[in-house]
PADONU-497927 format. One line per 8 residues: number of its first residue (from 1); their letters; for each residue x, y, z of C-alpha. Coordinates in steps of 0.2 Angstrom, whole numbers, plus 5000, padded with zeros to 4 digits. Example, Ala and Ser with C-alpha at 12.3 -4.5 7.8 and 13.67 -1.06 7.14 Angstrom:
BEGIN
1 = as = 5062,4978,5039 ~ 5068,4995,5036
This chain:
BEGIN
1 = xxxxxxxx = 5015,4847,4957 ~ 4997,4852,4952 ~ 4991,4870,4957 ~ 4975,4878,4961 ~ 4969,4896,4956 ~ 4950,4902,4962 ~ 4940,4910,4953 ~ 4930,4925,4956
9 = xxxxxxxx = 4930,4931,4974 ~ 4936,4915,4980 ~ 4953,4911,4992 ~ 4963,4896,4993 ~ 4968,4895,5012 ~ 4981,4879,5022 ~ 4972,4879,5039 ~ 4984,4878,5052
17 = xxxxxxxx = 4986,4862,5060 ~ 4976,4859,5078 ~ 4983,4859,5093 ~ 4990,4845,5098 ~ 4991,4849,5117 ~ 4983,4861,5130 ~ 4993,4875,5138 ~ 4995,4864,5154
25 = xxxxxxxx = 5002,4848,5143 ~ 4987,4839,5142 ~ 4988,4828,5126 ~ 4973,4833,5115 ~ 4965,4817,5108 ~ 4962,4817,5088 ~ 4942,4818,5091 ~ 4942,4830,5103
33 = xxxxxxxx = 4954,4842,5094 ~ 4945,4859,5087 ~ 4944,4863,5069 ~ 4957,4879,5066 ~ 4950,4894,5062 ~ 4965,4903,5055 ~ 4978,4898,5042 ~ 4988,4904,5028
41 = xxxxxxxx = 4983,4912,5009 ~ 4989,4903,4995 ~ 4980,4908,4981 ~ 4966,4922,4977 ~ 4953,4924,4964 ~ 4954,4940,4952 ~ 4940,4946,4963 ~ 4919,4952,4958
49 = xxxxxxxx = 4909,4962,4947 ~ 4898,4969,4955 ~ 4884,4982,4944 ~ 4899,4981,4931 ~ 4912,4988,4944 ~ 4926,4977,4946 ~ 4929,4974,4967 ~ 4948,4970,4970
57 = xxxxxxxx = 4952,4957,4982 ~ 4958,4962,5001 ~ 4967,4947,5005 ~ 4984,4943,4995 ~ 4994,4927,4996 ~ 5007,4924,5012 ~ 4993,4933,5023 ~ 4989,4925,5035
65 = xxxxxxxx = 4968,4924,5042 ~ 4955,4921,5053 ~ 4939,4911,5045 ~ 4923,4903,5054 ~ 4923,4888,5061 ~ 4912,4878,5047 ~ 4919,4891,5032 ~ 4923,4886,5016
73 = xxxxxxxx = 4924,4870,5006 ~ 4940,4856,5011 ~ 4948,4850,4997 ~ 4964,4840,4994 ~ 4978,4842,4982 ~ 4996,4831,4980 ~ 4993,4825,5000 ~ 4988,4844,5008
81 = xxxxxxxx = 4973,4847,5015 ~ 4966,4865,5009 ~ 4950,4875,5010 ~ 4942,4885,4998 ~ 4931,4899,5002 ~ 4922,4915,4995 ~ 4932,4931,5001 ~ 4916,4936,5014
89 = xxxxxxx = 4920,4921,5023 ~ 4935,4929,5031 ~ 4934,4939,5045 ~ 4951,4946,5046 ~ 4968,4949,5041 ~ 4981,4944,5058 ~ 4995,4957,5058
Protein backbone atom coordinates (compact mmCIF):
# COMPACT_ATOMS: atom_id res chain seq x y z
CA UNK A 1 0.00 0.00 0.00
CA UNK A 2 1.45 3.24 -1.10
CA UNK A 3 1.45 6.22 1.39
CA UNK A 4 1.40 9.86 1.45
CA UNK A 5 3.40 12.33 3.60
CA UNK A 6 2.79 16.46 3.01
CA UNK A 7 5.14 18.54 2.95
CA UNK A 8 5.46 21.72 4.68
CA UNK A 9 2.26 22.90 6.35
CA UNK A 10 0.11 20.69 4.53
CA UNK A 11 -2.63 17.94 5.97
CA UNK A 12 -3.63 14.68 4.47
CA UNK A 13 -7.49 14.52 5.49
CA UNK A 14 -10.37 11.23 4.46
CA UNK A 15 -13.45 13.28 4.25
CA UNK A 16 -16.29 11.76 5.78
CA UNK A 17 -18.69 10.11 3.62
CA UNK A 18 -22.20 12.41 2.71
CA UNK A 19 -25.20 11.75 3.95
CA UNK A 20 -26.95 9.34 2.39
CA UNK A 21 -30.35 10.16 4.00
CA UNK A 22 -32.21 13.26 5.61
CA UNK A 23 -33.15 13.01 9.39
CA UNK A 24 -36.72 12.29 8.36
CA UNK A 25 -35.69 9.22 5.85
CA UNK A 26 -35.60 10.96 2.86
CA UNK A 27 -33.06 9.18 0.48
CA UNK A 28 -30.62 11.75 -0.56
CA UNK A 29 -29.90 11.32 -4.36
CA UNK A 30 -26.07 11.15 -5.53
CA UNK A 31 -26.22 14.80 -7.23
CA UNK A 32 -27.95 16.33 -4.68
CA UNK A 33 -25.76 15.11 -1.82
CA UNK A 34 -23.45 18.02 -0.14
CA UNK A 35 -19.79 17.83 -0.18
CA UNK A 36 -18.46 16.93 3.72
CA UNK A 37 -16.99 19.40 5.45
CA UNK A 38 -15.25 17.28 8.15
CA UNK A 39 -13.16 14.31 8.16
CA UNK A 40 -10.34 12.45 9.66
CA UNK A 41 -6.21 13.42 9.76
CA UNK A 42 -4.08 11.04 8.33
CA UNK A 43 -1.04 12.60 7.70
CA UNK A 44 0.65 16.03 8.61
CA UNK A 45 3.50 17.97 7.06
CA UNK A 46 6.60 18.89 9.37
CA UNK A 47 5.08 22.19 9.45
CA UNK A 48 6.52 26.29 8.36
CA UNK A 49 9.38 28.45 8.49
CA UNK A 50 8.34 31.42 9.00
CA UNK A 51 11.37 34.53 9.39
CA UNK A 52 13.47 31.40 10.17
CA UNK A 53 11.27 30.39 13.07
CA UNK A 54 10.03 27.06 12.76
CA UNK A 55 5.90 26.97 13.23
CA UNK A 56 4.67 23.32 14.61
CA UNK A 57 1.72 21.87 13.22
CA UNK A 58 -1.71 22.06 15.42
CA UNK A 59 -3.36 19.23 13.98
CA UNK A 60 -1.87 15.56 14.53
CA UNK A 61 -3.16 12.43 12.89
CA UNK A 62 -6.48 10.49 14.21
CA UNK A 63 -8.05 14.15 14.92
CA UNK A 64 -10.70 14.60 13.63
CA UNK A 65 -11.72 18.32 11.63
CA UNK A 66 -13.88 20.65 10.13
CA UNK A 67 -12.57 22.27 6.64
CA UNK A 68 -14.42 24.61 3.93
CA UNK A 69 -16.55 23.48 1.63
CA UNK A 70 -14.22 24.01 -1.57
CA UNK A 71 -10.77 23.51 0.72
CA UNK A 72 -7.98 21.59 -0.24
CA UNK A 73 -6.99 19.50 -3.35
CA UNK A 74 -8.85 15.75 -3.92
CA UNK A 75 -6.53 13.25 -4.65
CA UNK A 76 -6.85 9.45 -4.90
CA UNK A 77 -4.48 6.83 -3.59
CA UNK A 78 -4.91 2.53 -3.86
CA UNK A 79 -9.13 3.26 -4.25
CA UNK A 80 -9.66 6.21 -1.31
CA UNK A 81 -10.63 9.32 -1.91
CA UNK A 82 -8.39 12.06 0.17
CA UNK A 83 -7.75 15.65 0.30
CA UNK A 84 -4.90 17.46 0.64
CA UNK A 85 -4.72 20.88 2.23
CA UNK A 86 -2.53 23.73 3.66
CA UNK A 87 -2.97 23.70 7.66
CA UNK A 88 -4.95 27.33 7.35
CA UNK A 89 -7.60 25.78 5.61
CA UNK A 90 -8.87 24.15 8.66
CA UNK A 91 -11.12 25.71 10.84
CA UNK A 92 -11.15 23.49 13.85
CA UNK A 93 -10.29 20.56 15.71
CA UNK A 94 -14.04 18.59 16.82
CA UNK A 95 -13.46 17.36 20.29
Amino acid sequence: MAKIQPLGDRVLVQAEPAEEKTSSGIIIPDTAKEKPQQGTVKAVGAGKVENGNKIAMTVKEGDKVIYGKYAGDQVTLDGEDYLIMPESQIMGIIK
